[in-house]
N, C-alpha and C positions, 0 to 999 in steps of 0.2 A: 594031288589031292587038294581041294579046295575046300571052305566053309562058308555057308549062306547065313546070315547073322542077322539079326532084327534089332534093333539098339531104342533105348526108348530116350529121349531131352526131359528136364523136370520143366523146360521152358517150353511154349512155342516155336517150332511145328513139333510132334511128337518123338515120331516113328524114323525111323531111317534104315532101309535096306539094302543091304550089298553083299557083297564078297570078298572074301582075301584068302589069299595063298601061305598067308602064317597064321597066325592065332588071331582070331574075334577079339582077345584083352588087346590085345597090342595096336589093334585097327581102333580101340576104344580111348586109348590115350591119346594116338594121335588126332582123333577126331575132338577131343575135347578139349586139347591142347589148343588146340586152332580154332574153337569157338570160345573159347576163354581169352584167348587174346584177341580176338574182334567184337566180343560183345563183355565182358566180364569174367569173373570170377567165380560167381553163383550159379555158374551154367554147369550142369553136372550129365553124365551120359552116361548108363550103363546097359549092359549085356541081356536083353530081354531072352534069345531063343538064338542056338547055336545047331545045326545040321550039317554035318561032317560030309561031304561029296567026292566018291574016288575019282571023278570023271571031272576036269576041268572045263571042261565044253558045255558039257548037262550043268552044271551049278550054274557057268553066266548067262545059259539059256533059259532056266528055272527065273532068277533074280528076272532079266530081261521082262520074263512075263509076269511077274509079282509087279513090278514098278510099271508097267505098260497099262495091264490093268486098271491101276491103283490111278494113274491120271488119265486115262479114259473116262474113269468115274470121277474126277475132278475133285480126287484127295490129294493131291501134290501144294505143299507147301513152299514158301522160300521166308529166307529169312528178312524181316523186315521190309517183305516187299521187293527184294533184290536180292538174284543171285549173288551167294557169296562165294570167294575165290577159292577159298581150302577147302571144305568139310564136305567134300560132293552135295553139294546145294540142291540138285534136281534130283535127289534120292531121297527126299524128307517129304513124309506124309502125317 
């Protein structure tokens, strides 16, 4: 069982989409954790939209084409202009 999760930044770039095999909160801190220590403090991330997936395969093929999409049409952000190292970088739109 997987979870396809949409996370929103109160910063620039917005949106960020992926998946995890534990809990969406938990993919939330960690992700914020590690934007918090490379950019601040004021960097907040939270839980926009959670989709429960019994099929591990179907969730990273769904994500695949949600983010495939999404920079096709050349919504793909990065941070300050530069991939950054933790926070899946190329997942932010």
């Amino acid at each position: 069982m997987s979870y396809l999760y949409i996370m929103k930044c109160n910063k620039k770039p917005y949106y960020k989409v992926g998946m995890t095999a534990t809990s969406a909160e938990k993919r939330r801190r960690s992700i914020q954790r590690s934007i918090r220590k490379e950019f601040g403090n004021e960097y907040l991330v939270n839980v926009e939209y959670v989709k429960k997936i019994e099929n591990n395969l179907m969730c990273s093929l769904i994500e695949w084409q949600i983010q495939h999409y999404l920079v096709l049409k050349g919504y793909q952000k990065f941070w300050n202009g530069l991939t950054v190292k933790s926070n899946g970088s190329s997942e932010w739109f």
